[in-house]
Residue, then its C-alpha position, 0 to 999 in steps of 0.5 A: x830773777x827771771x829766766x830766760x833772754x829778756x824780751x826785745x823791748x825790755x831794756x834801757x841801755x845798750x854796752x858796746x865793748x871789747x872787753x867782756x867776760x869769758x875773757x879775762x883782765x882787768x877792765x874784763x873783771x870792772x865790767x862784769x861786777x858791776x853790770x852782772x848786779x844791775x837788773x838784768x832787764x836794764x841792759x843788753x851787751x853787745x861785745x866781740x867773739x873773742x875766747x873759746x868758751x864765750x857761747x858757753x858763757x852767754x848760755x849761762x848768762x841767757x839763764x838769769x836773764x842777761x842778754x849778750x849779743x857777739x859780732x863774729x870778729x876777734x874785736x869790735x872795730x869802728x866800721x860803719x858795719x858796726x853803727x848799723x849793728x849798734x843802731x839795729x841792736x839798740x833800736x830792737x830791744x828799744x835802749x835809749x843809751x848806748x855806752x861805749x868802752x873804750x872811747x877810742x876807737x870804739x868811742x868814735x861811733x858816739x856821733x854817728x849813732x843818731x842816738x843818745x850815747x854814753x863812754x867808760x873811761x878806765x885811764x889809758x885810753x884817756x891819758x895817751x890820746x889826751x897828750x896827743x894833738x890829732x887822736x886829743x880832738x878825736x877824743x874831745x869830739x867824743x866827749x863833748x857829744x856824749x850824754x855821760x861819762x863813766x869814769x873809774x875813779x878820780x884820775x880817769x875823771x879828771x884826765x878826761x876834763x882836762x881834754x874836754x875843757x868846759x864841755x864835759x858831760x855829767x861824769x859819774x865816779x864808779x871806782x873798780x871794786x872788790x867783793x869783800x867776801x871773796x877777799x877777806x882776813x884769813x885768820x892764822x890757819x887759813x894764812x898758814x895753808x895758803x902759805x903751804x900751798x905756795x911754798x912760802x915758809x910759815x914764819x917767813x916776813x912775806x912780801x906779796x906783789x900782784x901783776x902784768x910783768x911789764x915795766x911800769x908795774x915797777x917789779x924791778x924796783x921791787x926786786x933791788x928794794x928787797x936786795x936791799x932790805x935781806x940783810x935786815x929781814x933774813x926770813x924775807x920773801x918776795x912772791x910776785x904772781x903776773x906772767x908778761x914780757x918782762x919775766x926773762x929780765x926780772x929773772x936775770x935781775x933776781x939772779x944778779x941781785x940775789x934778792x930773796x924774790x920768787x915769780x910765781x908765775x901766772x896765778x889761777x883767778x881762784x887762788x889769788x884771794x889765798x896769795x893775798x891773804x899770805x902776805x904781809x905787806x903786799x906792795x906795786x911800785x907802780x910808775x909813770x912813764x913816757x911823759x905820763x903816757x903810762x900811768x896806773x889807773x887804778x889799781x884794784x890789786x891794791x883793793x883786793x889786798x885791802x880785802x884780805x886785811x894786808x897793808x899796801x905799799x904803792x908808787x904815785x902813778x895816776x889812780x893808785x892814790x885813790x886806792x890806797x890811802x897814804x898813812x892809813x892803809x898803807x904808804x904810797x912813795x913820791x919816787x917809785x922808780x927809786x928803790x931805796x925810796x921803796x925799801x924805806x916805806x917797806x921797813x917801816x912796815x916789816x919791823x912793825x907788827x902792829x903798824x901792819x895790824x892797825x893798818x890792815x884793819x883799816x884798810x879792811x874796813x875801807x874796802x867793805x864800806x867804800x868798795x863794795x860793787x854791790x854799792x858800786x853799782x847801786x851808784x851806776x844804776x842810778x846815775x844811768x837811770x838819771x840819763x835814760x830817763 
C-alpha cells in the first residue's frame, strides 16, 4: 500500500458526506468499513470539520494513502460555495463521479454539479422526503439525474423506486456490514469474563439490547416484556447499552414495572463485541412510527449480534427483516409495539437451549458468508468502476 496522499489525478470518484469518521454513528461506521477496503488511489473524501481529532484522523489516514479534504464548517450545506468546492475538488484529482450522502440536502447539489454524480441511500432521508409533496419532487429530481444509487439494503432501495417511479438510476445493494473477526462466539471463558466485566451474573438468562434510547428503538417495550416474562425466568437480566432522550422515561418505567432491566449507559465502541458475546438472546423491538415516517433501516445491531453467534429478536420496521431472517436466525414480530407479542418470541428462546445454539450458529454463519465488508465492498468497487468507466 503506498504511503503518503495519493497525487492530484490519481483518483476516480469523489464522496461528499457529512458523516466520516472520527465521528461517530452508524452511517459513520457504514462509510468508513467499506471505502477504508476500496484502493485508496480510486477515491477521495470530501466531508465536514466536525470532531476534535479530525486532523489527527486524516494524517493517520494520508499515511496508507487516503486523501480527505474537510471544509472548515461544523457540516457540509448545500450552498453554491460548496458546488464550486465540490467542482474544483473533482476537477483537480480528476474524479469522473461525485457521490453524495444524504440525498438531501446535500443531494440536491447532483444537478448542479455539471458532472456526473452518484447518492447513498441509508433509509430516513428517503422514507420521510418521499412521503412529503414538496421535499418527495426535490428528491425525485436527485434521483432521476443521478448515474447511481447506492443503497443499504433492500428497503432504502425500494423506498427509493418508489419515489422515482420508472426513472430510477442503476441501484447497487450494499447492505451494512459486520467485521466477523472482531465479532465473533466468545467460547464459555470468554462469555464468563465479559459477564464479570459488566456485572451480569454468570448463570443469568441475559437479554441484551443495543441503541440510541429513543422511542422507536421500541426499549419500552422491551421493558414491559421483560415484566412479563421475571415470573418465569427468575435469573432474567436485561441489559440495555445506548445513551439518548429517553433514558429518564425508561428509568421511571424500569422502576414502575419492576422489571429485571439494567441501562448501562453509554457502552465504549470497543466493548460492545464483549457485551454482545454476553447475551442470550439479544433483542431491538424496533417500530414504525408517524405513518412510517420512522422506521429501522437496517439495523446492523442485529448483524453484529449475529457475529458473535447470539440469536436476535427484532420488530418489523423497514430493514430489520433484512438483517435478521425470521425462524432461522432469530424471530422477527409482526406487532413490535405489543409487549406480550415481544415476550412471546423471547420465551420461545429463553426456555430452549438448543433452539438458542442452532440459531446462534446460523446466524453466525450468515453473517461470515453474506456480510463480510470485505465482500461488501469488493461489490461497491465493482459497481463504481461499471459507472465511472
Amino acid at each position: 500500500m503506498r504511503h503518503g496522499p495519493p497525487p492530484d489525478g490519481a483518483v476516480t470518484h469523489l464522496l461528499v458526506t457529512n458523516d466520516f469518521p472520527p465521528k461517530v454513528g452508524g452511517i459513520q461506521a457504514y462509510l468508513w468499513e467499506l471505502w477504508r477496503r476500496l484502493e485508496p488511489d480510486t477515491y477521495a473524501v470530501l466531508t465536514a470539520s466536525s470532531h476534535a481529532d479530525a486532523s489527527a484522523f486524516d494524517h493517520e489516514q494520508a499515511a496508507s494513502g487516503i486523501r480527505i479534504e474537510r471544509v472548515d464548517a461544523p457540516v457540509l450545506l448545500p450552498t453554491p460555495m460548496l458546488v464550486r468546492r465540490i467542482r474544483a475538488l473533482a476537477g483537480r484529482v480528476g474524479a469522473s463521479l461525485v457521490l453524495l450522502d444524504p440525498s438531501l440536502p446535500l443531494g440536491a447539489l447532483g444537478p448542479r454539479l455539471g458532472v456526473p454524480y452518484g447518492v447513498v441511500l441509508h433509509g430516513a432521508e428517503v422514507t420521510v422526503p418521499g412521503r412529503l409533496p414538496g421535499v418527495r419532487r426535490a428528491l425525485t429530481h436527485v434521483l432521476r439525474h443521478a448515474s447511481v444509487a447506492v443503497c443499504a439494503g433492500g428497503y432504502p432501495a425500494d423506498e427509493a423506486r418508489r419515489v422515482a417511479g420508472g426513472s430510477m438510476p442503476p441501484v447497487v445493494e450494499v447492505p451494512p456490514g459486520v467485521d466477523p473477526a472482531r465479532f465473533r462466539p466468545l467460547g464459555d471463558l470468554g462469555r464468563a469474563k465479559a459477564r464479570a466485566a459488566f456485572g451480569l451474573a454468570p448463570d443469568a438468562l441475559v437479554l441484551v439490547s443495543v441503541s440510541r434510547l429513543v422511542p422507536r428503538k421500541g426499549m419500552d417495550v422491551l421493558i414491559d416484556a421483560a415484566a412479563a416474562l421475571a415470573p418465569s425466568f427468575p435469573s432474567l437480566t436485561v441489559a440495555i447499552g445506548g445513551a439518548g432522550r429517553d433514558r429518564a422515561r425508561l428509568a421511571r418505567r424500569v422502576e414502575a414495572r419492576r422489571a429485571p432491566v439494567r441501562l448501562l449507559g453509554k457502552v465504549p465502541d470497543e466493548t460492545l463485541p464483549e457485551l454482545y458475546g454476553a447475551a442470550d438472546v439479544f433483542v431491538m423491538a424496533c417500530r414504525n412510527r408517524w405513518l412510517g415516517l420512522e422506521q429501522e433501516g437496517f439495523g446492523i445491531v442485529f448483524l453484529e449480534a449475529a457475529a458473535t453467534g447470539v440469536p436476535q429478536v427484532a420488530g418489523r420496521s423497514g430493514g430489520a427483516a433484512e438483517a435478521v431472517v425470521d425462524g432461522v436466525t432469530g424471530f422477527v414480530v409482526d406487532d413490535p409495539g405489543d409487549p406480550g407479542r415481544v415476550a412471546a418470541a423471547l420465551r420461545r428462546l429463553l426456555s430452549d437451549p438448543g433452539l438458542r445454539a442452532r440459531m446462534g450458529a446460523d446466524a453466525r454463519r450468515r453473517a461470515e458468508e453474506c456480510f463480510g465488508y470485505d465482500a461488501l465492498a469488493r461489490r461497491l468497487a465493482a459497481a463504481l468502476s461499471d459507472v465511472e468507466g
